[in-house]
C-alpha positions, -999 to +999 in steps of 0.1 A: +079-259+483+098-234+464+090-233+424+103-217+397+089-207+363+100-196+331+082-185+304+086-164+275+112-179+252+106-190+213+116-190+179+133-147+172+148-136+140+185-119+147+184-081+158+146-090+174+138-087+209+119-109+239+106-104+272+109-138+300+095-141+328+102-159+360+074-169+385+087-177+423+070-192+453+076-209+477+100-185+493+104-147+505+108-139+471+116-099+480+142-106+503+166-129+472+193-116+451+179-132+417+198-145+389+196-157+353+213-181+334+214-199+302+226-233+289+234-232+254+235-273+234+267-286+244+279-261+262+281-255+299+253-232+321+266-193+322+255-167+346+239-142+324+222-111+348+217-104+387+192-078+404+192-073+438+160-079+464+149-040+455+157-042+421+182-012+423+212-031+413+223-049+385+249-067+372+255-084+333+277-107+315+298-089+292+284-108+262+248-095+272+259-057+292+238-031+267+211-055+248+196-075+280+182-059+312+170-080+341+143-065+361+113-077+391+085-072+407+083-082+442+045-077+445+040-103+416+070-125+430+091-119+393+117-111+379+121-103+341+150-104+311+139-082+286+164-091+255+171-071+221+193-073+195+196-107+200+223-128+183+220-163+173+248-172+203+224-160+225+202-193+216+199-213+247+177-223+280+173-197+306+167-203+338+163-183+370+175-189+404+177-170+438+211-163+452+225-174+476+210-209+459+211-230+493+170-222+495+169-240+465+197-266+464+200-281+432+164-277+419+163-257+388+127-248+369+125-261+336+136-230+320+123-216+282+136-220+252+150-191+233+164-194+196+175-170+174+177-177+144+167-163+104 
């Protein structure tokens, strides 16, 4: 049964920094492209970072390219966002997802919660 798990999110002043995490199972983690998203209130979910099953390439949104950097480690089955200089628009859920998604279908963890905020 493939899981996911996100942790790491809370309450950060602007300009501050955070680490999530995303635990997988249920799957051969190594061998999945895995993304990140984020679901701000009200607003649609957006594709924030990609790594791929090494971890040698990534790709960023253009409102997160230079601040966020998306990282794994395929002997712990996670991947990691580390964020900085985060901006109050960057408040929203983040979840974490394998791509291609059909391993997973429409399940999505239950993400964490990040807020920036003074």
């Amino acid at each position: 049964q493939v899981q996911l798990v996100e942790s790491g999110g809370g309450l950060v002043q602007p300009g501050g920094s955070l680490k999530l995490s995303c635990a997988a199972s249920g799957f051969t983690f190594s061998i999945y492209t895995i993304d990140w998203f984020r679901q701000a209130p009200g607003k649609e979910r957006e594709w924030v970072a990609r790594i791929s099953p090494l971890g040698d390439r990534t790709s960023y949104a253009d409102s997160v390219e230079g601040r966020f950097t998306i990282s794994r480690d395929n002997v712990k089955n996670a991947v990691y966002l580390q964020m900085k200089n985060l901006k109050p628009e960057d408040t929203a859920v983040y979840y974490c997802k394998p791509f291609p998604s059909t391993i997973v279908g429409d399940y999505w963890g239950q993400g964490t919660q990040v807020t920036v905020s003074s």
